[in-house]
N, C-alpha and C positions, 0 to 999 in steps of 0.2 A: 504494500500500500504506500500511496507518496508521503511525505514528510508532515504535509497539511495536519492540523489538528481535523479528528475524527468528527468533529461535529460542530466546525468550522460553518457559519450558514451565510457569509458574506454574498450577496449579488453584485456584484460590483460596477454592473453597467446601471443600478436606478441608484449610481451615487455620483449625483451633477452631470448627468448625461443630456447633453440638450433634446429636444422636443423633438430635432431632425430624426437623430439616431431611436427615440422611442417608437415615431410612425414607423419608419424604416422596420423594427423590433415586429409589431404589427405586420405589418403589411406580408415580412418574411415570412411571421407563421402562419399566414393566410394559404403562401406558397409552397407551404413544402409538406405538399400533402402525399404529390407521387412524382416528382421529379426525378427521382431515381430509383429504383425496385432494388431494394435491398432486402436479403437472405435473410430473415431473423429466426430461423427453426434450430432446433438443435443439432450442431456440429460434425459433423464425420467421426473427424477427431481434435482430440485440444492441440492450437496451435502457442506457440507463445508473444509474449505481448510485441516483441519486437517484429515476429516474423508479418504477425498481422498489419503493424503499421506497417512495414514494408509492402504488406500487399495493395492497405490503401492508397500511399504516395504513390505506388504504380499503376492506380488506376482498375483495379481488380473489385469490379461491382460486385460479385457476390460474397465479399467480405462479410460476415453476421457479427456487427456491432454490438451487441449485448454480449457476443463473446467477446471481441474487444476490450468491454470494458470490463469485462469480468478478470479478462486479465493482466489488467492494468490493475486492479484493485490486489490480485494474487501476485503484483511485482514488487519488486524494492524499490522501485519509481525514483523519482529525480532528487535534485536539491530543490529547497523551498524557491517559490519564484513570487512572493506576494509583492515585492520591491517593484518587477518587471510589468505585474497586474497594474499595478498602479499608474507607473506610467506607461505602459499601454493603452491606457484608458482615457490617461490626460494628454495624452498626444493626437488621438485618436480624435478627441473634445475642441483638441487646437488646429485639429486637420493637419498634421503634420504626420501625414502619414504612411512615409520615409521611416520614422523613428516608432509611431504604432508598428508594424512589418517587424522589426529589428526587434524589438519585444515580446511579438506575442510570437515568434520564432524563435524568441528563448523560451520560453513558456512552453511552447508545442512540444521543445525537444526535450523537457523534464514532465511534462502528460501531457499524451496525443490526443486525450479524451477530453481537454477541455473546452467546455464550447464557447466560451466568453473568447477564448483566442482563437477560434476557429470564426465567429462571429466580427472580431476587429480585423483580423486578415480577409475577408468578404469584404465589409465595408472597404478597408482601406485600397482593396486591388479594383474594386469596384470604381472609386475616381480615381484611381491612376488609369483607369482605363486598359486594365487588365484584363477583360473578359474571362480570360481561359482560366485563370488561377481564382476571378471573385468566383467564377460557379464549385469549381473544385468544394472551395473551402464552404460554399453555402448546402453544397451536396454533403458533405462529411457530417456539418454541422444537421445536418437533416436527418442524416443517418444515426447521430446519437443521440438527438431526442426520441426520432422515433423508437430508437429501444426500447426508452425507457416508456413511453406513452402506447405500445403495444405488445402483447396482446389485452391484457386491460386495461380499465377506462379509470382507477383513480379511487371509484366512489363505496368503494364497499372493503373493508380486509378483504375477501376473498378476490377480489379483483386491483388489489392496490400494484399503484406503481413501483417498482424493485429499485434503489439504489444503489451505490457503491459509496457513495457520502451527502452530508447534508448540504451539499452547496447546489447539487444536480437537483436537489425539489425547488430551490429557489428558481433555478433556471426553467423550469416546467411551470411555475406558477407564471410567470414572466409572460412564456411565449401561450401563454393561455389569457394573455392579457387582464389576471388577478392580481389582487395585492391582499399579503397574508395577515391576517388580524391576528392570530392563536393559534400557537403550538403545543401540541402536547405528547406525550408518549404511551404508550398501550401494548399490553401483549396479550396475544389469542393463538390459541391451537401451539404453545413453544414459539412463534414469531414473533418478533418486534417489528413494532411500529410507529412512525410519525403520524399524527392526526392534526393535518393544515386547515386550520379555519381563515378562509377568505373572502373578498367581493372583487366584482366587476365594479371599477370605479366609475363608470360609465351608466349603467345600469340599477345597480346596486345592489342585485342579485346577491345573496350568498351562497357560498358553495363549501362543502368538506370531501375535501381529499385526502386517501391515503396512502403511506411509502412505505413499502416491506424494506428495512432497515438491518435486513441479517447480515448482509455484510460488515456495515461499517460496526456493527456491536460487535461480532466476532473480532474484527481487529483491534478494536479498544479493549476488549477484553485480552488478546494475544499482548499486546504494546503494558499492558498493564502488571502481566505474568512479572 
């Protein structure tokens, strides 16, 4: 598992992100429904975490992202990169996004699975007028929510979302265009769980979503040993 504290729950793009970059947030998860058909069933057989990213940077559409992240979560992952988030983010803010690239390219190479830098490199190749590289990374980025967002919908323990940590529900709340009021914890059937009490700022619906949390508990309890 990376270095991150295990229940870390930072978002870091709804901290001073302009209005541009939120539509933008919007609009992406409006798109990224079937832009790319990705493999999510279970595996042949287990690859490892490197070899996977190697197959994504190559371009190999039937990569199955939930194993990905499964085994980024099973790796010894990188060095801490919260310095790089940062300014990533304020670079990104200042459109300077030369020095976004160069950050969230450190970040990518300490976890592949992260989508806030898989999201700044979209944006930022997007006006530089990259084409080929802003879809890549909106495709990737597509590919690891949807993991986490399929096969169930959220709303029930038996159908909750799976994580590897607590920063990944923040980013599901996000591109579901919610904002979280109450968190709390739960266990049913030996699972743990996050129970996200939210609204549609817009609306002002509420909603309760839930995250099977097995993983990132088994490793705070491994890290804890």
């Amino acid at each position: 598992m990376c270095s991150q504290s295990p229940r870390y729950n930072g978002a870091i793009l709804l901290v001073g992100e302009p209005m541009r970059i939120r539509l933008v947030i919007t609009m992406l998860a409006v798109t990224m429904l079937s832009a790319w058909s990705f493999c999510q069933g279970t595996p042949a057989s287990k690859s490892t975490y490197a070899d996977l990213v190697a197959k994504v940077k190559a371009g190999d559409k039937s990569v199955d992202f939930k194993e990905l992240r499964f085994a980024y979560a099973d790796s010894p992952g990188g060095p801490d990169t919260d310095t790089q988030k940062k300014a990533m983010m304020s670079a990104l803010n200042s459109k300077n996004y030369a020095d976004a690239l160069k950050n969230a390219d450190r970040v990518l190479a300490s976890d592949y699975v992260d989508m806030d830098a898989h999201f700044a490199e979209y944006i930022a190749y997007r006006e530089l007028k990259d084409e080929e590289q802003a879809e890549f990374h909106k495709l990737v980025l597509q590919g690891l929510l949807d993991s986490i967002m399929h096969p169930g919908d959220g709303k029930s323990f038996e159908t909750a979302f799976q994580v590897i940590q607590v920063h990944e529900e923040y980013v599901v709340l996000r591109f579901m265009g919610l904002m979280p009021s109450k968190q709390s914890m739960a266990e049913k059937n030996g699972h743990s769980y996050d129970v996200m009490e939210a609204a549609n700022p817009k609306s002002n619906e509420k909603v309760t979503l839930y995250f099977n949390i097995d993983i990132e508990e088994k490793h705070l309890k491994d890290a804890l040993k």
